[in-house]
N, C-alpha and C positions, 0 to 999 in steps of 0.2 A: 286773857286767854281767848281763841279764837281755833275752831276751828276747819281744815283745809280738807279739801275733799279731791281725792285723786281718778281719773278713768284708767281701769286697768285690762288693757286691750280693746275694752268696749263699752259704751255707757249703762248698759246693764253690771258691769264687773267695776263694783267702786269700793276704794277705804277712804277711810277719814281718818284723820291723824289729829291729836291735840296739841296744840304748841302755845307752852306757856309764856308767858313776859319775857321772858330769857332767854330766848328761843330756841328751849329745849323742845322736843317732840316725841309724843309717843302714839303706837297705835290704837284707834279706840275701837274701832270695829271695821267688819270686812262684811260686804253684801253681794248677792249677785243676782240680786232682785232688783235692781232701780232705784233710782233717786227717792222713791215715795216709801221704802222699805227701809231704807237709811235715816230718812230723817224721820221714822217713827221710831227707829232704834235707839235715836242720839232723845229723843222727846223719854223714852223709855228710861233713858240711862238719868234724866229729871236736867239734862243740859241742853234743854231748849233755848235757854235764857244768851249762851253765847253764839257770834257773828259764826255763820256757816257758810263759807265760799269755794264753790267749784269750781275746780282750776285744769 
């Protein structure tokens, strides 16, 4: 699993989406705080452990 992280309109407006092996994908959260509000969300949710790439 790995998850993708998207700009939505602007780099402060991002989601990140899970996509598993399969390359299924679900939403996992939406921020409009910045990249440091996001990856304490995803730290929060205890899936720190997988690759996080902004795309």
């Amino acid at each position: 699993m790995k998850i993708l992280v998207y700009e939505n309109g602007s780099k402060s407006k991002l989601i990140a989406v899970l996509v598993e092996e399969n390359g299924s994908e679900r939403e996992l959260v939406r921020t409009e705080k910045g990249r440091d509000d996001l990856l304490n969300l995803i730290d929060d949710m205890n899936m720190s452990h997988l690759t996080v790439r902004f795309i």
